[in-house]
C-alpha positions as CSV (number, residue, x, y, z in Angstrom):
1,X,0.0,0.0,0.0
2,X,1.4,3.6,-1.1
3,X,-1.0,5.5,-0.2
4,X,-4.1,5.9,3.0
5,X,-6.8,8.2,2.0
6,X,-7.6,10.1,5.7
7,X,-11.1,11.7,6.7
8,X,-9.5,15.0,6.7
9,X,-6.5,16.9,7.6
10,X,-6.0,19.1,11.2
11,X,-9.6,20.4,10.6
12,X,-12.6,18.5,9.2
13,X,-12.6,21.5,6.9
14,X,-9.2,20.6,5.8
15,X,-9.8,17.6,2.4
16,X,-8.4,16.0,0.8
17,X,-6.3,14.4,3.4
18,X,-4.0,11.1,2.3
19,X,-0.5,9.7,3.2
20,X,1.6,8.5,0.7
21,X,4.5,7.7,-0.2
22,X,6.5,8.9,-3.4
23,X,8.0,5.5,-3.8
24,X,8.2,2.2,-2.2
25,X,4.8,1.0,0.2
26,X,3.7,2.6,3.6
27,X,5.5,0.8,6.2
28,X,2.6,0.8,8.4
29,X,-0.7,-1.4,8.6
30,X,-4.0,-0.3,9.9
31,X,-5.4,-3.0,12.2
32,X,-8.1,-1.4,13.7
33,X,-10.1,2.0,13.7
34,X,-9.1,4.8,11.1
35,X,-6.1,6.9,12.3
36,X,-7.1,10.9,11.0
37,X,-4.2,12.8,10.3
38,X,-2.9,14.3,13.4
39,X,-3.1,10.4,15.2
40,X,-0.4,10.1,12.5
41,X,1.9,12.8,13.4
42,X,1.3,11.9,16.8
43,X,2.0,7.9,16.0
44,X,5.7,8.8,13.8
45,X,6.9,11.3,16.2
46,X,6.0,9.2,19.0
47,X,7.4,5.8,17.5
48,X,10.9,7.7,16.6
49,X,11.3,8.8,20.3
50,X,10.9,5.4,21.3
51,X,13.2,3.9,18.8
52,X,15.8,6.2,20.2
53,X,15.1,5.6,23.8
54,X,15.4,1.9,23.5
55,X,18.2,2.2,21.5
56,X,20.1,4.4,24.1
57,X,19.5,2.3,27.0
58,X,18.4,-1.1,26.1
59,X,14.9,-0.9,27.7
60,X,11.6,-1.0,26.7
61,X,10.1,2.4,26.0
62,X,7.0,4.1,25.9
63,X,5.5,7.7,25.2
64,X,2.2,9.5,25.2
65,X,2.0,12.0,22.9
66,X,-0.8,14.9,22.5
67,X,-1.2,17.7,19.6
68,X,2.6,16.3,18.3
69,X,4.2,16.5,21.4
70,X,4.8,14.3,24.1
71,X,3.2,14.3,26.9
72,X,4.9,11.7,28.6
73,X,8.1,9.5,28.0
74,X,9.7,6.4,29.8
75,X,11.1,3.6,30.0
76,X,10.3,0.1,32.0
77,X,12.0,0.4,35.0
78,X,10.9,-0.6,38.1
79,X,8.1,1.0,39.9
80,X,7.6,1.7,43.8
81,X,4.0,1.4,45.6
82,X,3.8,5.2,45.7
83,X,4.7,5.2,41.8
84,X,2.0,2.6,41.0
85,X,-0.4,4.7,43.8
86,X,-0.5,8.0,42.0
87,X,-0.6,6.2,38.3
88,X,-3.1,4.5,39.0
89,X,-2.2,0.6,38.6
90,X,-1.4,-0.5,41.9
91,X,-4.3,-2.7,41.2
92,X,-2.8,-4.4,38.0
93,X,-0.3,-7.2,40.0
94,X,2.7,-7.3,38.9
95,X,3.6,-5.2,35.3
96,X,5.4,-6.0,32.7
97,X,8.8,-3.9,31.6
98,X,6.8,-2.7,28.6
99,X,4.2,-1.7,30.4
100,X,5.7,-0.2,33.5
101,X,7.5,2.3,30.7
102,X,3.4,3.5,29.7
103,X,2.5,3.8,33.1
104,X,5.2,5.8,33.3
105,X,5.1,7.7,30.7
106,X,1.0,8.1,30.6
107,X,1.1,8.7,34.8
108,X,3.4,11.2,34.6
109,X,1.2,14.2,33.1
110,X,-1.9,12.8,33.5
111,X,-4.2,15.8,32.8
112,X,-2.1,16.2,29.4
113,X,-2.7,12.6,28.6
114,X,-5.8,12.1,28.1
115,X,-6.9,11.1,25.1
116,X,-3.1,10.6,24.0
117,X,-1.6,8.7,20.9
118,X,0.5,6.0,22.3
119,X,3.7,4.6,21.2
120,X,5.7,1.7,22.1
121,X,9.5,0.4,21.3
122,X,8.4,-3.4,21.3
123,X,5.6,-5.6,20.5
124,X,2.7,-5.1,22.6
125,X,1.9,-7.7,25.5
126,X,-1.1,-8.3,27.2
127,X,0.1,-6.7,30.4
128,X,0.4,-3.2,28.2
129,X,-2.4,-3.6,26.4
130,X,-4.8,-4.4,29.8
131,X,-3.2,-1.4,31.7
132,X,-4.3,1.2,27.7
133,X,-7.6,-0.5,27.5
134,X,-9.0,0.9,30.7
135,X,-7.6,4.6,30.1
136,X,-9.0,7.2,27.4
137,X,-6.9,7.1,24.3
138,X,-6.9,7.5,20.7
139,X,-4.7,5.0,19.4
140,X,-1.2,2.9,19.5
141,X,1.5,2.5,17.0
142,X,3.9,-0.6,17.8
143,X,6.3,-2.8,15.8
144,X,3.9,-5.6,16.8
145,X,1.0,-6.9,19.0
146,X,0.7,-10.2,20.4
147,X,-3.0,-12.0,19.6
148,X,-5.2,-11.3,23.3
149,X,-3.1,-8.0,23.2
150,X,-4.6,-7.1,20.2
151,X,-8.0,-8.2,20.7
152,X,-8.3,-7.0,24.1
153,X,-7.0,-3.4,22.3
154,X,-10.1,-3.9,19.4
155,X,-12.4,-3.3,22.4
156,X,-11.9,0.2,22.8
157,X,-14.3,2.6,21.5
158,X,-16.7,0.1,19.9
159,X,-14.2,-1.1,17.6
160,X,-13.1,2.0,16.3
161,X,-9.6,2.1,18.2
162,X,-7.0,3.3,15.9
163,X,-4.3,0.2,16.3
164,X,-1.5,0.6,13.8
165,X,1.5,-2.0,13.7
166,X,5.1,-0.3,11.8
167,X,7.8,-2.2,10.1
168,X,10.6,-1.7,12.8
169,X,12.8,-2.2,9.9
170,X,12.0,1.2,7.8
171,X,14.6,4.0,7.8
172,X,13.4,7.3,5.7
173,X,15.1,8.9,3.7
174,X,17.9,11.1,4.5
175,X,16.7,13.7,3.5
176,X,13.1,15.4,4.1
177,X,10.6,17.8,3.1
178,X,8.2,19.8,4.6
179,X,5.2,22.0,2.4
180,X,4.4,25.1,3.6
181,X,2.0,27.7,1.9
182,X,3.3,26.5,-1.6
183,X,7.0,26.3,-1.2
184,X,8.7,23.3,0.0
185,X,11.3,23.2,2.7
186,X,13.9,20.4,2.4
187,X,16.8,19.3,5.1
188,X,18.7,16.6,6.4
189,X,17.1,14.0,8.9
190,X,18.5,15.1,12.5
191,X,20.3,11.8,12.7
192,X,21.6,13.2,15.9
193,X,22.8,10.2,18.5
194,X,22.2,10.6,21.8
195,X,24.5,9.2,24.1
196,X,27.2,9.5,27.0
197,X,29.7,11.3,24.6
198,X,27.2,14.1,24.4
199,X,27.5,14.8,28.1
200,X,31.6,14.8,28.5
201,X,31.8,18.9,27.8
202,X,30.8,19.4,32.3
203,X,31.3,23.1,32.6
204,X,30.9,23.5,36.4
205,X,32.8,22.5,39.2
206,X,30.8,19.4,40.5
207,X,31.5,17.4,37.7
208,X,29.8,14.4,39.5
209,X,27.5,12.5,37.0
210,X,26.1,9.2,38.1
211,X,24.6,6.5,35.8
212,X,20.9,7.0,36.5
213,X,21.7,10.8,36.1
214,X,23.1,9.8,32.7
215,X,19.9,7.8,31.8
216,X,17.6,11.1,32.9
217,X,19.5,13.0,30.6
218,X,19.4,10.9,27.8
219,X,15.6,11.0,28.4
220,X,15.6,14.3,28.7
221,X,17.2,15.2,25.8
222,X,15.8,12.3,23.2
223,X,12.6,13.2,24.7
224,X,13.1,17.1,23.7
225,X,14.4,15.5,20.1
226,X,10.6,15.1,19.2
227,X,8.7,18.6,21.5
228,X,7.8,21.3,19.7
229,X,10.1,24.2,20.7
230,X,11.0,25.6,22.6
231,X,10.9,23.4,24.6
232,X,12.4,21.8,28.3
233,X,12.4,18.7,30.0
234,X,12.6,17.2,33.4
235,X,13.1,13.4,34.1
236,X,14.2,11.5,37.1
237,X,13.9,7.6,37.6
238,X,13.8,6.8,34.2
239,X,10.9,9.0,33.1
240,X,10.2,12.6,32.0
241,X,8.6,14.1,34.6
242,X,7.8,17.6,33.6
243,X,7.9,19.0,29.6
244,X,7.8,22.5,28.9
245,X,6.6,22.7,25.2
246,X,6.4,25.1,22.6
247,X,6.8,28.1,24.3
248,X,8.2,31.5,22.7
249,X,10.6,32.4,26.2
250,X,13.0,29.8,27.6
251,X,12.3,30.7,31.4
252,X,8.7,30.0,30.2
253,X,9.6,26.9,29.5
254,X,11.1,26.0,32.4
255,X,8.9,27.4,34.9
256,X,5.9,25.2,32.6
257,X,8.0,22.1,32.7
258,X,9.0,22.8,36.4
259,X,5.7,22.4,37.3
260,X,4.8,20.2,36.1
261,X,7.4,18.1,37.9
262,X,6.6,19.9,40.9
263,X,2.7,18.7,40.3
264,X,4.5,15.3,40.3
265,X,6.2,14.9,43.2
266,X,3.4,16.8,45.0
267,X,1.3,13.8,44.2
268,X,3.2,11.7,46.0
269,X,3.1,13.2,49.1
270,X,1.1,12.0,52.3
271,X,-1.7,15.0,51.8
272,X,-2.7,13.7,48.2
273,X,-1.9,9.7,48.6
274,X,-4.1,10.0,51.8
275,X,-7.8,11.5,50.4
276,X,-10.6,9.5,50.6
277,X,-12.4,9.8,47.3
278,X,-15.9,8.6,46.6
279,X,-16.3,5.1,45.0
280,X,-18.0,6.3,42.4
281,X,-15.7,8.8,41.1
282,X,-13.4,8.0,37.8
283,X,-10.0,8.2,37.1
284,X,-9.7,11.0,35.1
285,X,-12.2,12.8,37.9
286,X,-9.6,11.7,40.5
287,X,-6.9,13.4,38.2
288,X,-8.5,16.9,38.0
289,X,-9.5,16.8,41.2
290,X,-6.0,16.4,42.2
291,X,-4.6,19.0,39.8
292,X,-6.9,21.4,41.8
293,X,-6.2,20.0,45.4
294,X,-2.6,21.0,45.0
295,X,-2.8,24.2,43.0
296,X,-4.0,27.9,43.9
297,X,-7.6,27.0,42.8
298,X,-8.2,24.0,45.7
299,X,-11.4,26.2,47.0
300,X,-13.4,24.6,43.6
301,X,-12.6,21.1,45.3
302,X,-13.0,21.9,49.0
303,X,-16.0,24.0,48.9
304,X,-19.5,22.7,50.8
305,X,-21.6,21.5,48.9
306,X,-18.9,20.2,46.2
307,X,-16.4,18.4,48.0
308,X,-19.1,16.1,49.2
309,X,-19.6,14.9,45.3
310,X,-15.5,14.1,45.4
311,X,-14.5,12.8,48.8
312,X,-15.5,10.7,51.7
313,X,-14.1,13.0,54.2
314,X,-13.6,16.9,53.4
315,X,-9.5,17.2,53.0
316,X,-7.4,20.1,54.7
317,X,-6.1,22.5,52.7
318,X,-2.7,21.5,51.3
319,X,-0.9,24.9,52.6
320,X,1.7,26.7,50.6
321,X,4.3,26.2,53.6
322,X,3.0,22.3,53.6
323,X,3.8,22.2,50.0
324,X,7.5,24.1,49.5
325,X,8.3,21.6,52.5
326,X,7.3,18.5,50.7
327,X,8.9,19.6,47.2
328,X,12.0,20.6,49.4
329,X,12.7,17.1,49.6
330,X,13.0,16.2,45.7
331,X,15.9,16.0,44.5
332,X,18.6,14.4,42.0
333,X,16.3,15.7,39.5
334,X,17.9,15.7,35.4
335,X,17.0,19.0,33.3
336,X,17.5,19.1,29.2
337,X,17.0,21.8,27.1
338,X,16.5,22.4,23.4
339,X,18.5,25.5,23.4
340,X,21.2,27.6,25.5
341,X,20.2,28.9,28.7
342,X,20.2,33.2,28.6
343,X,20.5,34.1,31.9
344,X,20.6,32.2,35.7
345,X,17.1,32.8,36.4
346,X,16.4,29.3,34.6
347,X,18.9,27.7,36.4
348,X,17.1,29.5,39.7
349,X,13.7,27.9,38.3
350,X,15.1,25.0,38.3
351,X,16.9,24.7,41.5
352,X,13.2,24.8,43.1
353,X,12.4,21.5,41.5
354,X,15.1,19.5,42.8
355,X,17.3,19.7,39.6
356,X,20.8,18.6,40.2
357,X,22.0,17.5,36.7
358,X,21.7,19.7,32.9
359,X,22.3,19.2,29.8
360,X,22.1,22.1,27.6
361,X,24.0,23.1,24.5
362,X,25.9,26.3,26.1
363,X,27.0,29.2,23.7
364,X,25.4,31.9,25.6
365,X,27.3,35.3,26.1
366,X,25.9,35.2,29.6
367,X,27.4,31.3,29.9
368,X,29.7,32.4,33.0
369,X,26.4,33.7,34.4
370,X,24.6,30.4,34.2
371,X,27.6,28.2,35.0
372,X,28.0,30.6,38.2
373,X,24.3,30.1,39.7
374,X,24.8,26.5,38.5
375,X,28.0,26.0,41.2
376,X,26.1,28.1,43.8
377,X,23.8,25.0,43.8
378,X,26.8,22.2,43.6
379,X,24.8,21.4,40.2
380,X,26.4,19.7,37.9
381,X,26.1,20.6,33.8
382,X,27.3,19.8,30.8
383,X,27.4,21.5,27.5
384,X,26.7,19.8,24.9
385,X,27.1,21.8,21.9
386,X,24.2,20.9,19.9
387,X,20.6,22.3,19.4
388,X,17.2,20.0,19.3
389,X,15.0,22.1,17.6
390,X,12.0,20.3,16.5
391,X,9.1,22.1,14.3
């Protein structure tokens, strides 16, 4: 097959709509559902982030992606009770690697991934595909999907779940082009490896960077690889845990990403893990409850007559003191960014969300000034000379 006809493009205004390729056959299949155009972009972007984060560390990988960027990236390490608590599948006995890296990757943003596009590194198992059947979604992309995965995944949405399986085998072409208003843009791939050489150039004078820290990082920055810019990420354990996307001012970006990490560790504190909400409520009610529990707005949660619709007992409020005491307590937290830092007050942003390790590729005339508020906090950061735009 060479060519898909789509039901439209971005818009339903937007037709025709079709992928195609100039030569050779798509090296995808449709097994299910009709993928529209943006659960495509969402699918490739999302399967060549995973392709790199398997290939860098040799674990299974996973990424939730929304409006072509992601929302959400891991890999299958290990989770703790709290971990599997505030994702969500402490109920789910014991996980595959697979789909550990999707609870991950889906549990860290939560609010942002609903109703993602889901990509995996490997073939989809029946753990993986039991832990995406219960959450909203649009669709997968994976090199494969075993038999009661795959049927169990035909279940969503009536039968209209967009399932597509890619030849793990297909390299593009080297060179690519992009159509914009009438003219046609052309460059080389960004072939761009990711890996330990990248992080050699450390600037400040820790100069302490430990093998987890090194897998963060590589997460970090594969993960940026494949956000819209500009764009920042956070990771720690083995999963992003904050991304900063598409925003027009760096410190925007980091203060976005930021919190979002900051949202995450939050959620793992005693306040949050301990509410009692009602048996009726859903996940994705639990979620936004949450997201309003721990932010400025907790009145719309905790006031009479609606808190009673949400919880069992009426929660205290989750003070600001309570909450800078809690987040003081993250730490060893990895930081990428697309682009050089301008100025310190990043690096200040940062500092308030436990980051201890950066990766950035330097050339700033204000360098000394962000290498300087980097060694004020013993951080540690290497330069490593190279830019991920992605548009």
């Amino acid at each position: 097959m060479r060519e898909l006809e789509l039901k439209y493009g971005c818009n339903p205004n937007q037709k025709p709509s079709r992928i195609y390729m100039e030569e050779g056959e798509l090296p995808i299949k449709v097994l299910c559902g009709k993928p529209g155009y943006i659960n495509f972009l969402d699918a490739f972007n999302g399967w060549q982030l995973v392709r790199e984060l398997k290939r860098a560390t040799g674990l299974p990988a996973a990424t939730s992606f929304k409006h072509v960027s992601p929302a959400g990236a891991a890999v299958g390490l290990p989770m703790d009770d709290t971990l599997a608590k505030i994702y969500w599948v402490d109920d789910m006995g014991e996980l595959s690697p697979l789909a550990r890296a999707y609870a991950r990757a889906r549990g860290a943003d939560r609010m942002s991934s609903f109703g993602d596009f889901i990509s995996l590194s490997d073939v989809c198992d029946v753990a993986t595909a039991k832990l995406i059947k219960r959450e909203v979604s649009d669709g997968v992309i994976a090199p494969g999907y075993e038999p009661e995965a795959l049927e169990l995944l035909k279940q969503k949405k009536k039968g209209n779940y967009a399932i597509i399986e890619i030849d793990p085998n297909y390299e593009p072409d080297p060179i690519e082009h992009k159509e914009v208003f009438g003219i046609t843009f052309e460059q080389g791939r960004n072939e761009l490896v990711i890996n330990d050489e990248l992080l050699s150039n450390i600037v400040t004078e820790n100069k302490e960077l430990p093998e987890q820290a090194k897998i963060d990082l590589a997460i970090a920055l594969i993960t940026l690889k494949y956000t819209q810019s500009n764009s920042v990420c956070y990771a720690k354990g083995g999963q992003a845990i904050g991304i900063g996307a598409g925003q027009q001012s760096r410190i925007h970006c980091t203060r976005l990403a930021g919190q979002k990490a900051d949202n995450w560790w939050l959620r793992q504190s005693p306040q949050v893990l301990g509410l009692q909400f009602v048996d009726s409520i859903g996940r994705a009610d639990r979620d936004n409850s949450i997201d309003l529990y721990i932010g400025d707005e907790y009145e719309d949660v905790l006031a009479e007559g609606t808190w009673q619709n949400i919880f069992k007992v009426k929660p205290p409020v989750f003070t600001r003191e309570e909450k800078r005491a809690w987040l003081d307590q993250l730490t060893d937290v990895a930081l990428g960014s697309d682009a050089f830092f301008p100025f310190g007050d990043n690096i200040e942003r940062a500092h308030k969300s436990g980051v201890k390790y950066i990766a950035q590729p330097g050339g700033s005339v204000r360098d000394d000034n962000v290498i300087a508020t980097c060694n004020k906090y013993n951080m540690t950061m290497a330069f490593t000379g190279i830019r991920l735009f992605h548009h």
